[in-house]
mmCIF file as Biopython writes it, N, C-alpha, C and O atoms, coordinates in Angstrom:
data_model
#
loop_
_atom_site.group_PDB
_atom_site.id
_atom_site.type_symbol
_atom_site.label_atom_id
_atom_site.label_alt_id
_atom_site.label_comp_id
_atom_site.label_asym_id
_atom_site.label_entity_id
_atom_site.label_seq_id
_atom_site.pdbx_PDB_ins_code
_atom_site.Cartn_x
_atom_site.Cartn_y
_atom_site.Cartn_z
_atom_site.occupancy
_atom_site.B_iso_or_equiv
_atom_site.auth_seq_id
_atom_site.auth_asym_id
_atom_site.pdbx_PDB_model_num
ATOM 1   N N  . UNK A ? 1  ? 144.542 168.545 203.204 1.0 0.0 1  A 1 
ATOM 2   C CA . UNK A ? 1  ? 144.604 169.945 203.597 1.0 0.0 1  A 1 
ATOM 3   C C  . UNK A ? 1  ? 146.041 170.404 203.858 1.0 0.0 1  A 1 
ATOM 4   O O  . UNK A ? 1  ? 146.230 171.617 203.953 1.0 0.0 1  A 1 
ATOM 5   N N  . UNK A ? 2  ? 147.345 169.340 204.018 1.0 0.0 2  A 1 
ATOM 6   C CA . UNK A ? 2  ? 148.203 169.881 204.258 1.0 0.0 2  A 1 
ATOM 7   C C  . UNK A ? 2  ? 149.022 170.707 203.152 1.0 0.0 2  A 1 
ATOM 8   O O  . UNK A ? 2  ? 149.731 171.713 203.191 1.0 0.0 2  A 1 
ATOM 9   N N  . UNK A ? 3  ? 148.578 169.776 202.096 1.0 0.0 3  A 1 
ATOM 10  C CA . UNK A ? 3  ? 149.195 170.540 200.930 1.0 0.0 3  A 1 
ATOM 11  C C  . UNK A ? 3  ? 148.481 171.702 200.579 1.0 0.0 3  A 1 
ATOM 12  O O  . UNK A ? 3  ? 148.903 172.205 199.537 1.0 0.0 3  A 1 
ATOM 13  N N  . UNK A ? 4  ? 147.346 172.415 201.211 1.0 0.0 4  A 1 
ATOM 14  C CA . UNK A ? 4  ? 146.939 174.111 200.853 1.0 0.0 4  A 1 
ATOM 15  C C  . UNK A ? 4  ? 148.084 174.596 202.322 1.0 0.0 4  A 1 
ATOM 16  O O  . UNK A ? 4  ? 148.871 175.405 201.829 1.0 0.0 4  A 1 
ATOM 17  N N  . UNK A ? 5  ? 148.340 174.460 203.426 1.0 0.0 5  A 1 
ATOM 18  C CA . UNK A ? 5  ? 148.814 175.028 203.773 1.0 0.0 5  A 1 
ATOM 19  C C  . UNK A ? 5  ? 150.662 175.039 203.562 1.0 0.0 5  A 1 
ATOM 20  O O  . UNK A ? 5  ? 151.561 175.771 203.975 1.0 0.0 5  A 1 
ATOM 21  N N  . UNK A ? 6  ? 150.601 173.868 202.739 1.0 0.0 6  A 1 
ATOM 22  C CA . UNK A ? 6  ? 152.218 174.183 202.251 1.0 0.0 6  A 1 
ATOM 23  C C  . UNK A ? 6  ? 152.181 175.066 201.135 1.0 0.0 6  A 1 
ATOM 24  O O  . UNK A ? 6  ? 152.633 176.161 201.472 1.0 0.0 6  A 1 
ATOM 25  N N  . UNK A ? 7  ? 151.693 175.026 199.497 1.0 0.0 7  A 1 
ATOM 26  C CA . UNK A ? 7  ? 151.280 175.894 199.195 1.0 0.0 7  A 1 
ATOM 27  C C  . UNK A ? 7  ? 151.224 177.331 199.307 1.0 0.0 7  A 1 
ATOM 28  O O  . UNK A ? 7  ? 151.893 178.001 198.519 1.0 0.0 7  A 1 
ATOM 29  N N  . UNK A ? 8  ? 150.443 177.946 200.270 1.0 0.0 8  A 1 
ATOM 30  C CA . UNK A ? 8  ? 150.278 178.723 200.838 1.0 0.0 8  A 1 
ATOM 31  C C  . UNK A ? 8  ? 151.529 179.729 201.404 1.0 0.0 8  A 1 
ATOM 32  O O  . UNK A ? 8  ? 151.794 180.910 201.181 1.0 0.0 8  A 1 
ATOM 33  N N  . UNK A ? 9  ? 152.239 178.567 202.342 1.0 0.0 9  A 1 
ATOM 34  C CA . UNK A ? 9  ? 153.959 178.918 201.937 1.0 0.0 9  A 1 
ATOM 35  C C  . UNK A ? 9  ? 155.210 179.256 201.413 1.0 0.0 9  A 1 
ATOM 36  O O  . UNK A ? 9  ? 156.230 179.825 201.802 1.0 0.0 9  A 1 
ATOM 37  N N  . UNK A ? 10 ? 154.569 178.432 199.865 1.0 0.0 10 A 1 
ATOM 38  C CA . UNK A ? 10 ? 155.091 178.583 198.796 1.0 0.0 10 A 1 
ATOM 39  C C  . UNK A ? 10 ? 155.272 179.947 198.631 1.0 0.0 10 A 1 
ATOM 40  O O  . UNK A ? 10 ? 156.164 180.763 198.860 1.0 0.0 10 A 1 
ATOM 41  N N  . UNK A ? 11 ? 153.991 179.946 198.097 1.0 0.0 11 A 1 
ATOM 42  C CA . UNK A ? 11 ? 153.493 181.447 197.623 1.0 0.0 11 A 1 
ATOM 43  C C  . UNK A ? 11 ? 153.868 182.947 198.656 1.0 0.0 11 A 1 
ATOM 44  O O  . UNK A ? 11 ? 153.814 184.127 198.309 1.0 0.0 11 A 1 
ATOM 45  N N  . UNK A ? 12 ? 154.124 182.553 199.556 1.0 0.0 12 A 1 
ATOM 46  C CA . UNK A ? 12 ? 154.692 184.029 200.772 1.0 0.0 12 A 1 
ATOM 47  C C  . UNK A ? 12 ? 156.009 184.001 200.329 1.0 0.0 12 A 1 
ATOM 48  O O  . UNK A ? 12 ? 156.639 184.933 199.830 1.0 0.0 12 A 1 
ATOM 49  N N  . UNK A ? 13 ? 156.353 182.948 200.531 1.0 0.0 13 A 1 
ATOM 50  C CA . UNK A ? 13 ? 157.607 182.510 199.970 1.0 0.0 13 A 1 
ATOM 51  C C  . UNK A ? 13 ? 158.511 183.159 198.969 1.0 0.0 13 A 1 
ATOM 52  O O  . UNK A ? 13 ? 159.639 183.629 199.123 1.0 0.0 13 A 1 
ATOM 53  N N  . UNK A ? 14 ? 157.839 183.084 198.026 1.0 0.0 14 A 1 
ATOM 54  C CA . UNK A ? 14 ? 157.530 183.827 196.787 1.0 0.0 14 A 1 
ATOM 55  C C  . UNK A ? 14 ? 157.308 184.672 196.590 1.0 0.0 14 A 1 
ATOM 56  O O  . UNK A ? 14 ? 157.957 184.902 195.569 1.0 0.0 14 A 1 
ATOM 57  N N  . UNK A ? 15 ? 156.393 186.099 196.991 1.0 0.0 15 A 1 
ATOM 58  C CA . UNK A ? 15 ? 156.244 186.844 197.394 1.0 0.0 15 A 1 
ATOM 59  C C  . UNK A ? 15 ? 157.399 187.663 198.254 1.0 0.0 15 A 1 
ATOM 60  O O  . UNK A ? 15 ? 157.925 188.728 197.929 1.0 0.0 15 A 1 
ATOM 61  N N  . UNK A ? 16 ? 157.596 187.042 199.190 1.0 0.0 16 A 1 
ATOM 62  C CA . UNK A ? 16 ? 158.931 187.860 199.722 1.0 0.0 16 A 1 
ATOM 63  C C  . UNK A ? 16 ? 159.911 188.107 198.905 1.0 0.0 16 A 1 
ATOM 64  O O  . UNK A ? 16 ? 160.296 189.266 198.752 1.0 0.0 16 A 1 
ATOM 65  N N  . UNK A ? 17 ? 160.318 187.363 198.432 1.0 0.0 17 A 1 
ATOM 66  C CA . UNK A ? 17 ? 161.460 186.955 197.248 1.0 0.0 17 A 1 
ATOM 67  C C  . UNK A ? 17 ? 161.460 187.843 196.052 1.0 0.0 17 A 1 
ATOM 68  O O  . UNK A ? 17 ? 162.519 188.239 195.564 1.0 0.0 17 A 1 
ATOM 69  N N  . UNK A ? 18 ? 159.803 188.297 195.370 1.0 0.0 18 A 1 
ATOM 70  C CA . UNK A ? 18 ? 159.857 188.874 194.563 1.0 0.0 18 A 1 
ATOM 71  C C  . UNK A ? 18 ? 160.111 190.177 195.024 1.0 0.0 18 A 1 
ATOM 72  O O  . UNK A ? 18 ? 160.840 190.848 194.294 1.0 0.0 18 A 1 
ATOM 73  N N  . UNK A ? 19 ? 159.612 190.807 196.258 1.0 0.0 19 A 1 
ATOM 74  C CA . UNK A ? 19 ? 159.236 192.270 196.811 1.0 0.0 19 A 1 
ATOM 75  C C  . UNK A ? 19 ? 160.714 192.306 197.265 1.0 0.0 19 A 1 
ATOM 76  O O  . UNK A ? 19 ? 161.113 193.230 196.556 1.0 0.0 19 A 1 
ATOM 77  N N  . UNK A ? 20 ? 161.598 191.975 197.857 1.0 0.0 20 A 1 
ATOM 78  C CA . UNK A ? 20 ? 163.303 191.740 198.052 1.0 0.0 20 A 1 
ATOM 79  C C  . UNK A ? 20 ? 163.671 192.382 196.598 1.0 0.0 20 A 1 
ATOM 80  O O  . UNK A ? 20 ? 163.969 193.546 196.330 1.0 0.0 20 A 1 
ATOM 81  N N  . UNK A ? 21 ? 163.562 191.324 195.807 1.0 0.0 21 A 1 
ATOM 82  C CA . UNK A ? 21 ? 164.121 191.401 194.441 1.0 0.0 21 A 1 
ATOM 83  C C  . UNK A ? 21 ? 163.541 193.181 193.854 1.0 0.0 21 A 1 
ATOM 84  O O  . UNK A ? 21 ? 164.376 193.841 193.236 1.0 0.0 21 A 1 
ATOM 85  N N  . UNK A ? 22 ? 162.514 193.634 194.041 1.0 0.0 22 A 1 
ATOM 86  C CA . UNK A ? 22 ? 161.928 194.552 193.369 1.0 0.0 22 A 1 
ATOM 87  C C  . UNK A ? 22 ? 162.842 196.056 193.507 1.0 0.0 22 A 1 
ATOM 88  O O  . UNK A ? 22 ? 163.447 196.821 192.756 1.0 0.0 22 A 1 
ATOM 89  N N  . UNK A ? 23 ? 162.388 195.882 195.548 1.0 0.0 23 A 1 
ATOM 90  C CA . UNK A ? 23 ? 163.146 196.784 196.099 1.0 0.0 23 A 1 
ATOM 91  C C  . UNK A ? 23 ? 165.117 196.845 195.697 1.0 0.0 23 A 1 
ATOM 92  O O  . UNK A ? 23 ? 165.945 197.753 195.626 1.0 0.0 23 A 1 
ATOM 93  N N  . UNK A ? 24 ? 165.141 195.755 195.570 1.0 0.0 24 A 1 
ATOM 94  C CA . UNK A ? 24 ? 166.841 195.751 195.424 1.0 0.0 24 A 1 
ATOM 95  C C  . UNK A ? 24 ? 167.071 196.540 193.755 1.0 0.0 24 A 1 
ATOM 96  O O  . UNK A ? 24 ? 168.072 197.138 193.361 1.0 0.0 24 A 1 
ATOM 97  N N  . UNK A ? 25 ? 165.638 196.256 192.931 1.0 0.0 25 A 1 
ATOM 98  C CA . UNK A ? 25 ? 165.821 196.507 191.633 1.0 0.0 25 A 1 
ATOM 99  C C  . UNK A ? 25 ? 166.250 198.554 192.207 1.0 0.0 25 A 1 
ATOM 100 O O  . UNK A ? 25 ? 167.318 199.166 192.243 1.0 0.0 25 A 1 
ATOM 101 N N  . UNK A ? 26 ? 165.027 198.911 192.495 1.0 0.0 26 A 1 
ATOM 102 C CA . UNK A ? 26 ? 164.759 200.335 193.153 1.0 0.0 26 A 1 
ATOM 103 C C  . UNK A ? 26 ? 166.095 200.593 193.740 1.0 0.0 26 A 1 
ATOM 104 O O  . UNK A ? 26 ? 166.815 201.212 192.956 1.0 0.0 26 A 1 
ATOM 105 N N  . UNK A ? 27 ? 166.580 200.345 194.737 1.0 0.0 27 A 1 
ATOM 106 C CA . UNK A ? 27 ? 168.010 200.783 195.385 1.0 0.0 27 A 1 
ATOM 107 C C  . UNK A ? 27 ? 169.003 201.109 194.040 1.0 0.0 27 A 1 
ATOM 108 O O  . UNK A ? 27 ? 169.475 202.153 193.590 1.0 0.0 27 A 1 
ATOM 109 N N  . UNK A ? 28 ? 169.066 199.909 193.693 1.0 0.0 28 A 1 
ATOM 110 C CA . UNK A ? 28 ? 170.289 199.929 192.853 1.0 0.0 28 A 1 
ATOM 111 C C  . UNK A ? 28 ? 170.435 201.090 191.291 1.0 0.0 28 A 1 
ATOM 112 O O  . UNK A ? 28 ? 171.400 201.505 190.649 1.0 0.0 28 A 1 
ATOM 113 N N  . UNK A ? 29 ? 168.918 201.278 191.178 1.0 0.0 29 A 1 
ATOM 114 C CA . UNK A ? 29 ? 168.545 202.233 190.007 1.0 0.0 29 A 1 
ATOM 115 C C  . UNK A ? 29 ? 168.848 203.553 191.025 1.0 0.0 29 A 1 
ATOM 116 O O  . UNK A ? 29 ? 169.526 204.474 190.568 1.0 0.0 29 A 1 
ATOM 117 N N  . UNK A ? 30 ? 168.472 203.609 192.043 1.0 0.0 30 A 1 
ATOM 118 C CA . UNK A ? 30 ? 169.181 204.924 192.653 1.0 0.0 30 A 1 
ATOM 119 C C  . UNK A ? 30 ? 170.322 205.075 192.687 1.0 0.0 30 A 1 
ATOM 120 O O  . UNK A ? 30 ? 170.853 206.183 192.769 1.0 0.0 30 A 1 
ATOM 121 N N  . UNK A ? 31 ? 170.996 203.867 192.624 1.0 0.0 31 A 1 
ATOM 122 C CA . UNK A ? 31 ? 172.723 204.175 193.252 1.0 0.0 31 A 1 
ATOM 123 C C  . UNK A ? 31 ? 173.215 204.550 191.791 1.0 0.0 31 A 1 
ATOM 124 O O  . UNK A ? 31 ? 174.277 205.163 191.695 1.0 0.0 31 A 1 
ATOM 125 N N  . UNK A ? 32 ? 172.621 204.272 190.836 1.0 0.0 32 A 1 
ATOM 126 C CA . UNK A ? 32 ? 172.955 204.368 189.240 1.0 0.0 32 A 1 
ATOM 127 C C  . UNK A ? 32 ? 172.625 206.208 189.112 1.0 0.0 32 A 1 
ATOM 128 O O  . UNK A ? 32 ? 173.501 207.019 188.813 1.0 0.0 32 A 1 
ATOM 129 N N  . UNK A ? 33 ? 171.644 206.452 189.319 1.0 0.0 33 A 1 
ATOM 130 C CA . UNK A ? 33 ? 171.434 207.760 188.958 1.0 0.0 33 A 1 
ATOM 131 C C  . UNK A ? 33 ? 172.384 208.612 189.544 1.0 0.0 33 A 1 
ATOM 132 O O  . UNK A ? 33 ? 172.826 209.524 188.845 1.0 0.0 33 A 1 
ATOM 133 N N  . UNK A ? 34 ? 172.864 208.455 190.941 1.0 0.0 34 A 1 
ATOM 134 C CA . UNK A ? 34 ? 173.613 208.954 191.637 1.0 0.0 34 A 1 
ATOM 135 C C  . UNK A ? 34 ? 174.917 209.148 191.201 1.0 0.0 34 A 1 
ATOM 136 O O  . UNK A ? 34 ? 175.481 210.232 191.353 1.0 0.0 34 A 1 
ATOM 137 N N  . UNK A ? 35 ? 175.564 207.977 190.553 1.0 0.0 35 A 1 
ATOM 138 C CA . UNK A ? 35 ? 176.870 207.686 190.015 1.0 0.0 35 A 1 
ATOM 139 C C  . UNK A ? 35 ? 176.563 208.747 188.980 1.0 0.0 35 A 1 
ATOM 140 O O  . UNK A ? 35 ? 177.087 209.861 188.986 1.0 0.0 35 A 1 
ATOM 141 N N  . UNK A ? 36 ? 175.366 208.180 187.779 1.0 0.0 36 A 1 
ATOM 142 C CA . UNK A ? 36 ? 175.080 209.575 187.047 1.0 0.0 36 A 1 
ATOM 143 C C  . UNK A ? 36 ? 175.804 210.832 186.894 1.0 0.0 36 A 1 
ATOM 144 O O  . UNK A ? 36 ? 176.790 211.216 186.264 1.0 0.0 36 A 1 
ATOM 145 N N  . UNK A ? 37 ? 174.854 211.390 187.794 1.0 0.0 37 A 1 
ATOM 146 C CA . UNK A ? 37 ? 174.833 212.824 188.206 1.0 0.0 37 A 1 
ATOM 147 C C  . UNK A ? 37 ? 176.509 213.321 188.792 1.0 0.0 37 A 1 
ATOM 148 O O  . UNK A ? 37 ? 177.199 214.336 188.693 1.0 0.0 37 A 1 
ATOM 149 N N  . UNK A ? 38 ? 176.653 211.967 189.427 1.0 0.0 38 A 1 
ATOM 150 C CA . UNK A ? 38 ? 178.272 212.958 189.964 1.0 0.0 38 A 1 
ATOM 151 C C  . UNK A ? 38 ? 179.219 212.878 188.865 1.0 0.0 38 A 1 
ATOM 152 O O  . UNK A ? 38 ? 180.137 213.689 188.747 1.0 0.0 38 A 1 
ATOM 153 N N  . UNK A ? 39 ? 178.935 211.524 187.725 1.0 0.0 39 A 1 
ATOM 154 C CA . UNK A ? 39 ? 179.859 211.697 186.533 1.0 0.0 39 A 1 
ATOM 155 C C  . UNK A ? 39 ? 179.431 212.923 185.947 1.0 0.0 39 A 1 
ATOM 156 O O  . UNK A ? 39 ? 180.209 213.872 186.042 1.0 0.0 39 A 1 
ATOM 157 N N  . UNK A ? 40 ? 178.397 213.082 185.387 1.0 0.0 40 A 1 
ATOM 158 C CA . UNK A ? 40 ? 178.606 214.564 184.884 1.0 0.0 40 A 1 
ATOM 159 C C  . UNK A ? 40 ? 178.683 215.689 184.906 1.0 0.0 40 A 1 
ATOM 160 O O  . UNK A ? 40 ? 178.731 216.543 184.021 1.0 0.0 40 A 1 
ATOM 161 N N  . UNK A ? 41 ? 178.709 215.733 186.671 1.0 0.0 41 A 1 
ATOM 162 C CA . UNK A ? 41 ? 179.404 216.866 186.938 1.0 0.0 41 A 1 
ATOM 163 C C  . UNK A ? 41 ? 181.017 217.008 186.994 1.0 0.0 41 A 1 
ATOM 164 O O  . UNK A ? 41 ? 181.630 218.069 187.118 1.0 0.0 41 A 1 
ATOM 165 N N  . UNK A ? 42 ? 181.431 216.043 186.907 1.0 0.0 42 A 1 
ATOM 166 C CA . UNK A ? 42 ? 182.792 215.874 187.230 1.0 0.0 42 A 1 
ATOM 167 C C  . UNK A ? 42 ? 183.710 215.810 185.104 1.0 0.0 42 A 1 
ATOM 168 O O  . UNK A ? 42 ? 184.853 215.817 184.647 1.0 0.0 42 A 1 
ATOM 169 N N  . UNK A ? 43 ? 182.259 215.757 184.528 1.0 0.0 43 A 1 
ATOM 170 C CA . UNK A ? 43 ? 182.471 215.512 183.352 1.0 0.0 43 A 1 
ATOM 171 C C  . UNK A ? 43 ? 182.927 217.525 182.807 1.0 0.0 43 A 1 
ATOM 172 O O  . UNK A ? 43 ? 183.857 218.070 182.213 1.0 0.0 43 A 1 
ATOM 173 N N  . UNK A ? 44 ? 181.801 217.917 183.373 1.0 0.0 44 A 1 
ATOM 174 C CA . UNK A ? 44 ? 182.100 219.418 183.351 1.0 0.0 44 A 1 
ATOM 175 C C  . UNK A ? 44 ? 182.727 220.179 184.231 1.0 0.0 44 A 1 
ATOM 176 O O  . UNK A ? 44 ? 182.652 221.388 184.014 1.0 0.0 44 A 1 
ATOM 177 N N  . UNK A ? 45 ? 183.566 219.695 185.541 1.0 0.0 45 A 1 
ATOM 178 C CA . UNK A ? 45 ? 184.725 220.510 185.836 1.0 0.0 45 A 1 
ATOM 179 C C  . UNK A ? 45 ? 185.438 219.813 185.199 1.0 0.0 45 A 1 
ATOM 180 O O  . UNK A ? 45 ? 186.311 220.630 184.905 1.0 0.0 45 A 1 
ATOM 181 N N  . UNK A ? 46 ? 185.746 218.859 184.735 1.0 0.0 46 A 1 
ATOM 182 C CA . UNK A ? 46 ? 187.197 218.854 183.889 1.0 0.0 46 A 1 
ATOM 183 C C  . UNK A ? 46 ? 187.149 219.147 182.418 1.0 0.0 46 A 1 
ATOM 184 O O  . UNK A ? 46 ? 187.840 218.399 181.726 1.0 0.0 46 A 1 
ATOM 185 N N  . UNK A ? 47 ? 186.233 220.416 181.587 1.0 0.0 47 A 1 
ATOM 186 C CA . UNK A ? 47 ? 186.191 219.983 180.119 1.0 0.0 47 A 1 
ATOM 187 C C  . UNK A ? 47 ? 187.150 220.459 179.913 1.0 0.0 47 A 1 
ATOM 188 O O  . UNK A ? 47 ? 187.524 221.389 180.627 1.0 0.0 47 A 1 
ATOM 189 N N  . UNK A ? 48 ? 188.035 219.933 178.692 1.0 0.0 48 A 1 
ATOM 190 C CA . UNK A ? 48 ? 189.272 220.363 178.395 1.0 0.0 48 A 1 
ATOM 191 C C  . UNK A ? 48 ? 189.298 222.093 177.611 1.0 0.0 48 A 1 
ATOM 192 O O  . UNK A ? 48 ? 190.262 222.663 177.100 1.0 0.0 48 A 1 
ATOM 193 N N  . UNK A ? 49 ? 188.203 222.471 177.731 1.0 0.0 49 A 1 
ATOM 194 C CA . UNK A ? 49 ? 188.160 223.792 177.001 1.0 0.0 49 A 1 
ATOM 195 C C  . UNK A ? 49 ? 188.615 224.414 178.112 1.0 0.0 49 A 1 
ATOM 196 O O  . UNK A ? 49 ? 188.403 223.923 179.220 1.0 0.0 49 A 1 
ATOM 197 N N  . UNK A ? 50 ? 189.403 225.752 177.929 1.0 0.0 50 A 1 
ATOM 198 C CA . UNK A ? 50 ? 189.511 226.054 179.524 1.0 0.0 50 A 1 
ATOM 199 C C  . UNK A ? 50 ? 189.052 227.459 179.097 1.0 0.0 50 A 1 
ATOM 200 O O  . UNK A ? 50 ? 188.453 228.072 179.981 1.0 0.0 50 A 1 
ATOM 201 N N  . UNK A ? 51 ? 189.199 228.049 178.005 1.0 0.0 51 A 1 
ATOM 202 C CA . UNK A ? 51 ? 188.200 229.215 177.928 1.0 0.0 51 A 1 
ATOM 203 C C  . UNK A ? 51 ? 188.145 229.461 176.402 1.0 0.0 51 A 1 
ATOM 204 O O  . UNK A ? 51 ? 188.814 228.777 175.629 1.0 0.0 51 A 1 
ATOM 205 N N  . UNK A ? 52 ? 187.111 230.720 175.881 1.0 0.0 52 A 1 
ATOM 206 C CA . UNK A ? 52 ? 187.365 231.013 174.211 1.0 0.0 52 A 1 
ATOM 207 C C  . UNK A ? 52 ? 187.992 231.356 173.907 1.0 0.0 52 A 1 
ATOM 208 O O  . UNK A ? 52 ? 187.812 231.419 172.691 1.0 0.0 52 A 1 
ATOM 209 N N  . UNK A ? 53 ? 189.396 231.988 174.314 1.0 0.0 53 A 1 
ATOM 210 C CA . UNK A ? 53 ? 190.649 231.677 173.414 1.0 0.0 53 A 1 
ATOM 211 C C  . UNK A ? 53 ? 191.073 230.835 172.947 1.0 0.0 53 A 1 
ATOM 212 O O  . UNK A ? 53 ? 191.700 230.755 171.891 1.0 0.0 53 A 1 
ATOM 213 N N  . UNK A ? 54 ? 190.687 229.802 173.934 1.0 0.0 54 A 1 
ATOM 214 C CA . UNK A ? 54 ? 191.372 228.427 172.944 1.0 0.0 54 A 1 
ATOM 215 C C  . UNK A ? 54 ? 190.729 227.683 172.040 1.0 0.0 54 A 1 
ATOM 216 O O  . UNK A ? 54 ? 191.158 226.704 171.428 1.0 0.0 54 A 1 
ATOM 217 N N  . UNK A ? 55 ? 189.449 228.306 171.973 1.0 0.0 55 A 1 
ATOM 218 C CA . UNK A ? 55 ? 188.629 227.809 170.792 1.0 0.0 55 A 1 
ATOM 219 C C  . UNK A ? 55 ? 189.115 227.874 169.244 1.0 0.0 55 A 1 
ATOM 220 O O  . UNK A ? 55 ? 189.642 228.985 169.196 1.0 0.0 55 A 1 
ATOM 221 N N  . UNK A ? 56 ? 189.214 227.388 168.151 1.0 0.0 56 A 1 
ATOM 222 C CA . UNK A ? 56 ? 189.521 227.749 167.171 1.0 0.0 56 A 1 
ATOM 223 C C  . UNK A ? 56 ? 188.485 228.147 166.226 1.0 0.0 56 A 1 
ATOM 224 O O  . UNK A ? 56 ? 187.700 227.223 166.012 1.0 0.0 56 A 1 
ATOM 225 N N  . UNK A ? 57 ? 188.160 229.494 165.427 1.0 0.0 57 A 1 
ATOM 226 C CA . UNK A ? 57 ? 187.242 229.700 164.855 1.0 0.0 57 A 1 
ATOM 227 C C  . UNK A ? 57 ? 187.010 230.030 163.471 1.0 0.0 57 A 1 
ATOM 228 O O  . UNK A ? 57 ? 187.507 231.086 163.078 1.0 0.0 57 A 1 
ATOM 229 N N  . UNK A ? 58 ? 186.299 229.276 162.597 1.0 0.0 58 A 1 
ATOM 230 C CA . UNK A ? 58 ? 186.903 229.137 161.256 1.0 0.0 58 A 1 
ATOM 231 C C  . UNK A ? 58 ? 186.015 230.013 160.516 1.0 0.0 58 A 1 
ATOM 232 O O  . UNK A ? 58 ? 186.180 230.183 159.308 1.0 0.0 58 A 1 
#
């Protein structure tokens, strides 16, 4: 019987480890979107167009 309750251990064990791992997956996909979003805003205050004059139109 001792080995179902080691086992048993295992497996929480395991369990914690995966639900850690999951959540860390989740955080880190947020911190990504975040980076995202502020690159492309930062992508469009700096576009090098600065207005339609300087467009060239053929």
């Amino acid at each position: 019987m001792a080995c179902r309750g080691c086992l048993e251990c295992l497996l929480k064990l395991l369990n914690f480890l995966m639900t850690v791992a999951g959540l860390t997956m989740v955080g880190y996909g947020f911190y990504l979107f975040v980076k995202y979003k502020d690159a492309a805003d930062t992508v469009m205050l700096f576009s090098p167009v600065g207005s339609d004059q300087d467009l060239i139109h053929i």
